[in-house]
N, C-alpha and C positions, 0 to 999 in steps of 0.2 A: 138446381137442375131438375124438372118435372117431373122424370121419369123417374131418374135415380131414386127420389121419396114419396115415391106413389104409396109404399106400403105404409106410409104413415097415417095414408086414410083411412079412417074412421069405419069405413064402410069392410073394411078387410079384416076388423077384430074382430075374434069370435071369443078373446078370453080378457077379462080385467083381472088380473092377480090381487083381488085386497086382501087375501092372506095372505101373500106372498112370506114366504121367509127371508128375500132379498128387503136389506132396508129402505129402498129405494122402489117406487111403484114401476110397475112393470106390464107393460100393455103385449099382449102377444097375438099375432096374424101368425099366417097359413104359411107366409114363407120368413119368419121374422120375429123382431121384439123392438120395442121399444121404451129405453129407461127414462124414466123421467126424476133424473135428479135435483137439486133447488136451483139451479140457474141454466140449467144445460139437459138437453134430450140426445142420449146417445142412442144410435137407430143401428140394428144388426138387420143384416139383409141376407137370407142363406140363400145364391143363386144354383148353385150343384153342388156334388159332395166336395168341392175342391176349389169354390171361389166365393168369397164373404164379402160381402158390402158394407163397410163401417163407415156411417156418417153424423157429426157429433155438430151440434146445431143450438146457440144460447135460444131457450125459450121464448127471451124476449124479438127472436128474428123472423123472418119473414123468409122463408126459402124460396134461391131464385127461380126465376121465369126461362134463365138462359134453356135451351133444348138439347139434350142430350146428342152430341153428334158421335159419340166413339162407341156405344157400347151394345150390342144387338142381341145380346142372351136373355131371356127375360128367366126370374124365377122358377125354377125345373120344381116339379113335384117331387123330392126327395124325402125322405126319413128325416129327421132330424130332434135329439134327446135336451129337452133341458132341464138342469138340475140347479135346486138353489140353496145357499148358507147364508148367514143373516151379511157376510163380507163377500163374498163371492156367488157368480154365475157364470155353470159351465153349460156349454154348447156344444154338442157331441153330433159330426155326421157319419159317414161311414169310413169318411177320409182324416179327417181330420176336428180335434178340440181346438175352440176357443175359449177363456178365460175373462170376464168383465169385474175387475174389483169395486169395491165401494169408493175409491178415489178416482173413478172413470179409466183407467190404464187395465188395457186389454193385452193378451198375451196369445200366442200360437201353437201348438203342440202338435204333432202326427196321431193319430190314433191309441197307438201302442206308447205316446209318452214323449216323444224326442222333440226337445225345443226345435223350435222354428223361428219364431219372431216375437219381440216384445218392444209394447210404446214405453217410453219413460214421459213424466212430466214434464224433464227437464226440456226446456226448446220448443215447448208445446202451447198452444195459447188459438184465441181466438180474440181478437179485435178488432172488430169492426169497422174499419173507417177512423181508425185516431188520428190528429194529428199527429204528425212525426215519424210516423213509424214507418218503416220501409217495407212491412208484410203486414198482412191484415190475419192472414192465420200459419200457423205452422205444427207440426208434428214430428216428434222426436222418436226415432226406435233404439234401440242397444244394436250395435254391432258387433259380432262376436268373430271365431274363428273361421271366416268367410271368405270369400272373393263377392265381387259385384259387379254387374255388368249391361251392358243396354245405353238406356236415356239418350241416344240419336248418334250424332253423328258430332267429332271435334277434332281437330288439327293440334292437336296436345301430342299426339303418341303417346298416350296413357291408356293401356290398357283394365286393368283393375280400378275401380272408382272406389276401393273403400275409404274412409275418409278424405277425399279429394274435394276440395268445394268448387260447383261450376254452375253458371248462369245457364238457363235451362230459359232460350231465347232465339228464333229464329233469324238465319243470317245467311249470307253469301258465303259457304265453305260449312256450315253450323247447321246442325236440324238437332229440336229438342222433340225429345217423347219423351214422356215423365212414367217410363215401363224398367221396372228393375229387377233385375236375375238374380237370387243368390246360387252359388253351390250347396247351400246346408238344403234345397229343396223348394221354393219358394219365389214369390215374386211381388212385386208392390207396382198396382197402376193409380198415380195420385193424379186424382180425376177436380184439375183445375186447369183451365185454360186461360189464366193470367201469366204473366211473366212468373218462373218459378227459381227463387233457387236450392241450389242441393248442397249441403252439407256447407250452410253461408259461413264461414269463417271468424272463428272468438279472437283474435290475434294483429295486431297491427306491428309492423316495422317502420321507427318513424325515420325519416330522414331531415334531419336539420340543414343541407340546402338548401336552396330554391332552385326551382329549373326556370327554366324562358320557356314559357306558349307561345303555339300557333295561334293569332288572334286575327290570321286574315281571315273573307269573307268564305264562305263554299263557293263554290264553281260552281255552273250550271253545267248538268250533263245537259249535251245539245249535240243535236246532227250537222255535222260539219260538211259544208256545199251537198247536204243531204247523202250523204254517201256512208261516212264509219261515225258512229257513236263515237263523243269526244272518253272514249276512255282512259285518256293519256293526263285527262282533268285529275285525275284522282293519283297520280304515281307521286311517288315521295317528293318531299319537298324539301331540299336544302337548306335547312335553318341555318343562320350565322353562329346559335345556340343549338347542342343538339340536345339538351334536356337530359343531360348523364346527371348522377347524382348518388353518392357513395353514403356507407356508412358499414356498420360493423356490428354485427352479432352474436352474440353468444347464449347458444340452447341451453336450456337447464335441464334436460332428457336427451337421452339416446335411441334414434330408431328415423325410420321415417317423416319427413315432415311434409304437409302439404299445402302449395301454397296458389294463393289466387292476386291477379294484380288487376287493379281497375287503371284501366288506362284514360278511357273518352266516356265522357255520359254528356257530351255535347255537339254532337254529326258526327260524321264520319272520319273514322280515324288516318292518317296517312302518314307514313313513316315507319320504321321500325317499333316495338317491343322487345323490351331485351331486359331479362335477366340473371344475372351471373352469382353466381355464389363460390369462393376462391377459383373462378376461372372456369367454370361447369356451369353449359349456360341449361337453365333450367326453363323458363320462358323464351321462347323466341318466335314473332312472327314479323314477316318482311313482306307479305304481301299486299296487293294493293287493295282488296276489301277484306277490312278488320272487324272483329266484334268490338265489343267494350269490357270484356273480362276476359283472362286465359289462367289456366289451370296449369300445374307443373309439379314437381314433387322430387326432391330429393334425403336422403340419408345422411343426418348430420351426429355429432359426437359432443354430447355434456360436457360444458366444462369449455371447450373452444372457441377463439373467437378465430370469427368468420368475417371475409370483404366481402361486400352485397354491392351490387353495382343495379343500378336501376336505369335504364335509358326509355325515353318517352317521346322519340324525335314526332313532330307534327304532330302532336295533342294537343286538343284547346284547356287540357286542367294539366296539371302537375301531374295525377296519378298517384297511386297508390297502393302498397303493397302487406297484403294478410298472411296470417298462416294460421294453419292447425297443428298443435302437436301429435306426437303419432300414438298418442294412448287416447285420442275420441272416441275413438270406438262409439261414434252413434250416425245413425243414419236417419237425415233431416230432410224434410220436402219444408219450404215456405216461400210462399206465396204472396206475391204483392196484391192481391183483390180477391175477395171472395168474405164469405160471414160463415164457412164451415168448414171444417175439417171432412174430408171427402177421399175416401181410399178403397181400394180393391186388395183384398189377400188371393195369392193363386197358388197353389200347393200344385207339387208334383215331384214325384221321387228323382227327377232328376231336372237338369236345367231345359233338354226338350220335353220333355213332360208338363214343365210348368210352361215354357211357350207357347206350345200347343193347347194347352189348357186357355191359356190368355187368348188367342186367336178363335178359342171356343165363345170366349167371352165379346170381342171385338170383331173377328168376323176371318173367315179362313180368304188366303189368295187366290184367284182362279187361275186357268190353266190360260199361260200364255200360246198366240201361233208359234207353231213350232220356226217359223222363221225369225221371231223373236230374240230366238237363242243363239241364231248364228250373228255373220260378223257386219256390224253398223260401222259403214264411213260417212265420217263426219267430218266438215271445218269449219273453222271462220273465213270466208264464207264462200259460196258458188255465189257469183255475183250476175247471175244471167243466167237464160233459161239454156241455150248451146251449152255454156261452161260446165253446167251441170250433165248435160247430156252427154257431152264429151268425154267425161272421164267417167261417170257407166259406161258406156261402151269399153273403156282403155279395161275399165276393168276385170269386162267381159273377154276380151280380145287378150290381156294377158293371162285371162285363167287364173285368176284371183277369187276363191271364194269367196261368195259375200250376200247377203238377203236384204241389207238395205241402205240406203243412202239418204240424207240430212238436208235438207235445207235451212240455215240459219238464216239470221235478222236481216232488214232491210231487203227484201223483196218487197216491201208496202212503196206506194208509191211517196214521192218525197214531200215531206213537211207531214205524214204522220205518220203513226204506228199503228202498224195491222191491226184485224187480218184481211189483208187484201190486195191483191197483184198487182203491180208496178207492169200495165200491159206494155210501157216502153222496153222493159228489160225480160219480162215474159208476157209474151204475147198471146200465148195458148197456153195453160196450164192444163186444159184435157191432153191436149197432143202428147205435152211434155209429159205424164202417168199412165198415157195410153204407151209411149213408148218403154217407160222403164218396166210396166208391166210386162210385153213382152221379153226385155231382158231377166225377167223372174225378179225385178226387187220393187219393194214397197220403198214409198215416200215419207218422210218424217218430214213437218215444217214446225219452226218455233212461231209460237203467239203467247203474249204476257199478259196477264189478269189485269191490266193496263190499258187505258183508252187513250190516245190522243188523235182522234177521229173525230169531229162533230157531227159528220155528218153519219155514221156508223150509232157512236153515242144516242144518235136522235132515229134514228132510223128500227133500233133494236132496243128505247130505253135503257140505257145502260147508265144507272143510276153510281157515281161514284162517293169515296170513302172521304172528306171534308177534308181536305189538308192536302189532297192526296189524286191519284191518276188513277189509282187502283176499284174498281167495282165494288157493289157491297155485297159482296157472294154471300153473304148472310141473307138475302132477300131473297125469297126463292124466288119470284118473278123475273129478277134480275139472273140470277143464275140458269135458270129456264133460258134465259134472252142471250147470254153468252153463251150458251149451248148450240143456238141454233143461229148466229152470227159467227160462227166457227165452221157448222154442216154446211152451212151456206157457201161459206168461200172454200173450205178445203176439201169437207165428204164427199161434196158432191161432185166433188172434179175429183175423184180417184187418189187422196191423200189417204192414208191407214192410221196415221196415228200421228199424234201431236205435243209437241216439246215445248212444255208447260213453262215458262222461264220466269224467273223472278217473285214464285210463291210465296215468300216470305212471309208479305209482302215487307221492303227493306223504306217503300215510299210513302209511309202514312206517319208526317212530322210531328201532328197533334195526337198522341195514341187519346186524349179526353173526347174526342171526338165522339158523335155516336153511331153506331150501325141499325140495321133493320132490328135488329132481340136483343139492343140495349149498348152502353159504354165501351167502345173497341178498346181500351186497356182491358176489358174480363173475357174478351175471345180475341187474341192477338195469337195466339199461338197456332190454333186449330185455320187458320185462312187457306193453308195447303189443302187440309184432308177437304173440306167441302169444294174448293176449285177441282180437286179430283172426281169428289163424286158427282158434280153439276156434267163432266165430260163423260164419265161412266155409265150413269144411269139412263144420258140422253143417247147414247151412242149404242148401247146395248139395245134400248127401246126402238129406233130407226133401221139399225143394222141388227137388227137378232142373231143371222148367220156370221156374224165377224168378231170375232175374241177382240178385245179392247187391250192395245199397248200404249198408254204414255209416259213421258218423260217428264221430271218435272224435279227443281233443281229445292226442295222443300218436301217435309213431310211432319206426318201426328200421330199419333194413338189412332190404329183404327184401319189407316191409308188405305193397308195391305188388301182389303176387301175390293177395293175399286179401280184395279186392272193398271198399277202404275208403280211405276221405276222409281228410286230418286239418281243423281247423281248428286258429287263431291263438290261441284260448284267450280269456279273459277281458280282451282289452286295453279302452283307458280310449280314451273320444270326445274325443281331441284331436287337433288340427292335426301334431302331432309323432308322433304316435302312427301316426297313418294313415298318413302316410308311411312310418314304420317298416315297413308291412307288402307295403309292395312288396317290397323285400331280401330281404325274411324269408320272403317265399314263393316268390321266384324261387331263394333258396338253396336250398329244403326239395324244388322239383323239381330243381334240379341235385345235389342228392342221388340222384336215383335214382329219387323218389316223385313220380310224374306228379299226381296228384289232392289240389286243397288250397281250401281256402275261409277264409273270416274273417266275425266281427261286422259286417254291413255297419251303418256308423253307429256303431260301439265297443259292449262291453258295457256298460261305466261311462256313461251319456248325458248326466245334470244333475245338479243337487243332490238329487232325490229317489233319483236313483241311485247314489247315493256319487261323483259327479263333482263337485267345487262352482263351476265355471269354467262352465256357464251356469246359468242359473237353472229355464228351463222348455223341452226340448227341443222341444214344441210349437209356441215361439212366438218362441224366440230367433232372429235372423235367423243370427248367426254360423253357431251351431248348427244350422241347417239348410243353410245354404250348406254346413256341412263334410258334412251326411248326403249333398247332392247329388254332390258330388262325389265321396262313398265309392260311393254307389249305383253312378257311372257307373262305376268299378274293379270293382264288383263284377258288372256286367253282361258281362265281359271274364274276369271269373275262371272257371277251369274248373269248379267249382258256385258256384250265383248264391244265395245265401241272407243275408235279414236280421236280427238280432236285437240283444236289448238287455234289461238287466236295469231290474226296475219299469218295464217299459214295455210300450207300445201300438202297438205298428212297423204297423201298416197304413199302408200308403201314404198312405190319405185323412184320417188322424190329423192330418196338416200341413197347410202354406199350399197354396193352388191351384197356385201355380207350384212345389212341390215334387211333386204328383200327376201335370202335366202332364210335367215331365220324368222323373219316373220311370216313367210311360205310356211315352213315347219308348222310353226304351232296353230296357222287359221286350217292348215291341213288337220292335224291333232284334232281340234277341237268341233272338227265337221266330223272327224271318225268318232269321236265320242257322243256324238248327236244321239242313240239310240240311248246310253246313259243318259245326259242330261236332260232329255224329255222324259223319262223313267223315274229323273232323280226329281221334276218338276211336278209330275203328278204325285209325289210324296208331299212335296210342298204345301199341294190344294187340297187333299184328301188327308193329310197325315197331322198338318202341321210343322211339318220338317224345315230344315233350312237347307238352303244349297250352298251357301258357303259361311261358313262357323268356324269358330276357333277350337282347338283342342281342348280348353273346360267344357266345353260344350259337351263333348264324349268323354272326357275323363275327367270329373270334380270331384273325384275323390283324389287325384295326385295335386298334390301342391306343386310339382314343380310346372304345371300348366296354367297353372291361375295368371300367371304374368305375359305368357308366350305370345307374343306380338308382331310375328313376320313367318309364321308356320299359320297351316288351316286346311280345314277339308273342304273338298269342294265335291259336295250330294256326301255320301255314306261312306265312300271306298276310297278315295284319291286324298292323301293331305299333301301340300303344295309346299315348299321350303323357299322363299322368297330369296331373291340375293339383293340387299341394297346397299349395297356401299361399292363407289367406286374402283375396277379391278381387281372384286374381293373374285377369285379362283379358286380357294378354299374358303367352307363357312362352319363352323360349329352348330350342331341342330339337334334336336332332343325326339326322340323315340319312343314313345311311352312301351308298358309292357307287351311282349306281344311276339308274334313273328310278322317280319314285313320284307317287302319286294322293291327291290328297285324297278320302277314303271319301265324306265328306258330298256335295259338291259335283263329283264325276268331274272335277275340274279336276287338270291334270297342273300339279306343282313345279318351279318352274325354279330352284332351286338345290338344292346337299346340301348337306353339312356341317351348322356349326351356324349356325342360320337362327331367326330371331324369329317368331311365328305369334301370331295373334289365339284367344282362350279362352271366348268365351262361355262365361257361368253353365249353360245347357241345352244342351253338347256336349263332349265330349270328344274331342282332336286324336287322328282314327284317320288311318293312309298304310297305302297296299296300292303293293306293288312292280311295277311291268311287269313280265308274262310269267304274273301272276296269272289265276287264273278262278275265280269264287265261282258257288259254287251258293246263292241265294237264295229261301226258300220262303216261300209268303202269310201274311199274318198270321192266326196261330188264337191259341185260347181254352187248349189242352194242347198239349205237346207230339207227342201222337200223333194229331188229331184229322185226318179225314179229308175232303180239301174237292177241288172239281174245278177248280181252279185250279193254273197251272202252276209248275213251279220257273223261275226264272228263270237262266238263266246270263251272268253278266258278265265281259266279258273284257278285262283292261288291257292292250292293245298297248306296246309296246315293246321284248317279248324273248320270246323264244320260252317257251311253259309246256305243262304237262300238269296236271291233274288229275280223281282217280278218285271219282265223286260212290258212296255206298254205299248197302245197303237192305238189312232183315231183317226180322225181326219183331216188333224193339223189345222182347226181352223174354226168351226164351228162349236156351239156350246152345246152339240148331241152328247157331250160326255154328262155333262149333269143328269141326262135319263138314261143312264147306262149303257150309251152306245160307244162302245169300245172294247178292247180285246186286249188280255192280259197271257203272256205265257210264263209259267213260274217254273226257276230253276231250281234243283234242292241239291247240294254236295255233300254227301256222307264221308267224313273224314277217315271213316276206323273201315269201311266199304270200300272206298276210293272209288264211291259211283256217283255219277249223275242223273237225278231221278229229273224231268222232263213231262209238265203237266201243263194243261189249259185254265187261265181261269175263267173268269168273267169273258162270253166269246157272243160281242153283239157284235163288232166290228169287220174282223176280218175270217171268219167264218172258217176257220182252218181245214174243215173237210172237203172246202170247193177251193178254198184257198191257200193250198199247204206255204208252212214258211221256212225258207231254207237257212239252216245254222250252221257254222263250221266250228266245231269244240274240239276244244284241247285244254290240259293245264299248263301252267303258263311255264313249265321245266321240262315240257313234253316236244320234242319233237316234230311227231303229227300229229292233223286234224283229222277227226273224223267228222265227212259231213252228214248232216239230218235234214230229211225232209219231215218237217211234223207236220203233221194232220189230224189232231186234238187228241189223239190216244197217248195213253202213258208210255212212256220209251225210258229207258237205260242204258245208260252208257257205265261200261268200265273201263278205268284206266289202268 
């Protein structure tokens, strides 16, 4: 990749070492070294004091051509010390030692000493192109006394990935980023955009069976009388054989085991996945778009033998099932293409530290409209331009909070696929934006990086991927050209923002095929992040006054730079399910990608929806209890949107007590608007996340590295999830501290883990001492403008600070500092509130004073403040 070994040119060395004390000649530039050992050139790349570029490359290869799409930090002028022994070379910046021995195996240190990371040989290799082999390079580290976290997004319910082995592949429900957190400080971005996998599996379980395959044709997905996508083509299929297949285990260790099972490596998979071990299903997936590997891990006992049940209904192979023992303790990236070993080290005293560090390296998120943030209704589908209209308006008219509304698939006219109106079923698409504009909401339509248009195709060049429906967004001409066959049909008729679907891409058969910059097996992964940035950078250039929001059901290394969401994909409304997607989205922002949302309520919802486990989502109680409790996760997620396929998702669709509690929390989360844009401009400016798992603020406790339905959401709110059916009580952990019940301002008299009451219409929120929330009146949009004050609350216990923000909601005058910050400070041992301006381009507080209503959150009364940029005190 070009960029990444620029410094290898010849033109950037100012020193040849022939003395060298290192055995090994040694070329040194201005940001860097380069060894040249007898078969291999290992290249040190110092980008700042806290991110190292190692890339190790056989002399006899030719480094690729491909173009760097993930990485925008270029080499920082920093300090940096090297020292040399005839077996070792150290690397010293301000932050952080690196180690290069005589055997090529580099190691990591902090400054002052403290292991960080180290390669081993072992799992390590570079092969070019051999026959047989199923990675062309790989790299091994030692795992130590860790957690690990990030690499995208998966449907496992595995939180911690250390020793876990997973296919790092994009999918329907899957998003791979190859970006990894530790706790010990540190982080690994393996900068290959071939299929990867992680921690690939030493271990087979064999079964002596045979199952019965699926050996019918695939189905064609096809438009049926033009109206619904057959996606009814793809639901399980009742074999006469359901492919079970048993056999029996017995570990020769104790601890952990982690295990990976290859189901399909021939189309798409349909049917269950299932595997059990005495009765504890450890693999399970039932939906109807599957990967080809899943991940699962359970805790087995030396010495016992164990029933393994394997089921593989609708698979075209048998399947197969691996493991790791739990003493691997190593951590592997390998790669199916590529001719070099290629990595990023990112150091940071904590796991946000190192994110933010990586985002330094890949590119920070911008600042969403602030209507962004409030609440998206979605379905499958508005099937006409009134139907849509109509229930904005119902929405308006019941006084339902809300900033924007969805239009899904099939608006194209019949016989192809967008982007472009179907004038029989909308006849005006200005009319129709001109109207909901007045109702205050923006428009979202979906369009797929997908052509089946000739006349569109030929009209905008729209050169496709050989095998496939898909564009070669690798081309920039062609990505230029989808840019503005999108402005065309949607900007300029008053659409905001567009729901990218299908990024994967899941439709390119031949991956040998090739693209505009070479063999799409060597950029299969990265097809998201440039589909993003082909709509970002065109939308931003056109529209300069309008923040960029998309949607888009994929992501990479990088995304987060170019103004877009992912969501969870198509998953199924179950109990198992839901859960799942806590993991799966606290992994997908410790990757690196702050902005993530899901199907509140599942896509799959009843039996009219390819779900058959309730019958009428309407009116099932189950079923609605599970919608209630997804709703309240999704009031917490950083975009709040619901949707469902053959469905009706307006709120008032349901039971009364499904409306009233969903009233609750879109109210909630409109009052919390002054936080969440507050907590959003940490995101663009800080590197922060808005919603993170508890390792994320506390990796020094162990008992957080696992926690998987608990999480904060911005700095101050952690969320206590309830998923299981009619749980009323939940067990939840508390790290050290003093904290508050959100609901009730009553302070917790224990931490740890502590038993707490669930009611059906709330979900357990704690806010920390030292916290100060800015709370805004309840409105109708997010931006709507009312004379009532913000409130600020403040939980005594520990001293805090925070900076409440203000812009224009809309505009990118923030990047030249047009905005206006007011910062609060609570002195604990004072019991004051000190009351300062900062940055004040915005809203000009001496013409424009702002009215606050403070109190702490055990007080009583408010007192109110009009500020006007001078320093004020409050005592309480």
């Amino acid at each position: 990749m070009t960029k990444n070994i620029c410094f290898l040119s010849i033109t950037l060395l100012f020193l040849a070492s022939c003395n060298s004390k290192y055995k090994y000649n040694i070329e040194k530039s201005e940001h860097g070294l380069t060894i040249q050992q007898d078969s291999l050139n290992i290249n040190v790349e110092i980008i700042d004091d806290a991110i190292i570029h190692v890339n190790k490359i056989l002399n006899t290869s030719t480094p690729s051509t491909i173009p760097d799409y993930v990485t925008v930090l270029e080499p920082q002028s920093v300090e940096w010390e090297l020292k040399e022994t005839s077996d070792r070379i150290t690397i010293s910046t301000k932050l952080v030692k690196l180690f290069v021995n005589s055997d090529g195996v580099i190691t990591f240190e902090t400054k002052d000493g403290k292991g960080l990371l180290a390669e081993t040989n072992e799992r390590t290799f570079i092969n070019s192109e051999e026959e047989g082999k199923q990675h062309n390079v790989s790299q091994g580290f030692q795992a130590g006394d860790e957690g690990l976290y990030g690499l995208g997004q998966f449907q496992s319910g595995i939180m911690n990935w250390k020793n876990v082995p997973i296919r790092l592949q994009q999918y329907n429900q899957e998003i791979a980023i190859p970006f990894l957190v530790s706790t010990k400080g540190y982080g690994i971005y393996w900068h290959n955009y071939s299929l990867t996998d992680f921690n690939n599996p030493e271990n087979e379980i064999v079964f002596d069976s045979k199952a019965e395959v699926n050996n019918s044709s695939e189905e064609t997905v096809a438009p049926v009388d033009g109206e619904k996508e057959n996606v009814a083509a793809y639901a399980a299929k009742e074999a006469a054989e359901k492919n079970i297949r048993e056999t029996t285990f017995t570990p020769t260790k104790t601890g952990e085991y982690t295990f990976l099972a290859l189901s399909d490596n021939n189309g798409r998979m349909r049917g269950n996945i299932n595997v059990s071990i005495d009765g504890d299903s450890v693999i399970n997936y039932s939906t109807i778009w599957m990967p080809r590997r899943y991940s699962g891990k359970k805790h087995l006992e030396a010495g016992k033998e164990y029933k393994v049940i394997f089921q593989n209904t609708g698979a075209k192979i048998p399947g197969k099932l691996f493991y790791n023992e739990p003493d691997f303790n190593k951590t592997v990236f390998s790669s199916t293409k590529g001719n070099a070993i290629d990595y990023y080290f990112v150091y940071g005293a904590n796991p946000g530290e190192v994110i933010s560090n990586y985002q330094e390296l890949t590119g920070k998120a911008p600042m969403f409209s602030k209507k962004s943030y409030g609440f998206w209704q979605c379905r499958e589908r508005y099937h006409n331009q009134e139907e849509l209209l109509e229930n904005a308006r119902e929405m308006r008219d019941r006084n339902i909070p809300v900033d924007n509304i969805v239009q899904d698939w099939f608006y194209w006219p019949k016989g192809t696929k967008g982007p472009e109106w179907d004038r029989a079923k909308y006849p005006d698409p200005d009319a129709m934006v001109d109207e909901l504009t007045k109702l205050n909401l923006n428009l979202m339509v979906s369009v797929w990086p997908e052509v089946k248009n000739k006349p569109l195709e030929e009209k905008y060049g729209l050169t496709k991927i050989e095998s496939s429906n898909y564009i070669d967004i690798y081309d920039k001409k062609v990505s230029e050209q989808f840019y503005r066959a999108l402005s065309d049909s949607m900007f300029h008729k008053g659409v905001k923002s567009i729901w990218l679907d299908g990024t994967e891409p899941e439709g390119v058969r031949d991956t040998k095929v090739s693209t505009a910059v070479g063999p799409y097996e060597e950029v299969q992964n990265p097809y998201s992040l440039e589909v993003t940035r082909a709509m970002y950078e065109g939308r931003r250039e056109e529209f300069p006054n309008e923040r960029v929001f998309n949607l888009t059901r994929s992501a990479y290394a990088g995304q987060q730079r170019y103004g877009a969401t992912s969501w969870s994909g198509d998953v199924a409304g179950t109990w198992e399910q839901f859960a799942e997607q806590i993991p799966a989205g606290l992994n997908f922002t410790m990757a690196g990608v702050p902005y993530w949302t899901h199907d509140i309520g599942g896509f799959f919802r009843d039996s009219k929806s390819l779900n058959p486990i309730y019958d009428s989502q309407y009116t099932n109680p189950e079923y609605i209890e599970l919608l209630t409790r997804w709703f309240q996760f999704g009031a917490f997620s950083p975009i709040f949107r619901i949707h469902g396929y053959v469905s009706e998702t307006e709120i008032w669709r349901y039971n009364k007590d499904f409306e009233t509690t969903a009233r609750k929390f879109i109210d909630t989360r409109y009052k919390l608007m002054p936080y969440i844009y507050s907590e959003a401009w940490k995101v663009t400016t800080q590197g922060k996340l808005m919603m993170s798992p508890l390792v994320y603020h506390y990796p020094k406790d162990k008992n957080t590295w696992g926690i998987k339905d608990q999480f904060f959401f911005g700095e101050s709110l952690m969320i206590c999830n309830v998923t299981e059916y009619q749980q009323r009580q939940k067990e939840i952990y508390l790290p050290e501290g003093i904290w508050y019940n959100f609901w009730t301002g009553k302070k917790v008299k224990a931490t740890g883990k502590i038993t707490i009451e669930t009611p059906l219409d709330e979900t357990p929120i704690f806010v920390k001492a030292g916290s100060i929330l800015p709370i805004g009146p309840k409105v109708q949009f997010a931006t709507e403008l009312t004379k009532d004050p913000i409130e600020i609350v403040v939980y005594p216990g520990a001293d805090g600070e925070y900076v409440v923000y203000f812009d224009d909601n809309e505009s990118y005058n923030y990047e030249d500092k047009t905005y206006s910050e007011v910062v609060f400070t609570y002195s604990d041992a004072d019991k004051t509130l000190k009351i300062t301006k900062g940055v004040d381009n915005y809203v000009v507080f001496e013409d424009l004073p702002k009215e606050f209503l403070i109190h702490t959150v055990d007080q009583g009364r408010a007192e109110r403040i009009y500020f006007q940029g001078e320093e004020t005190t409050i005592q309480f």
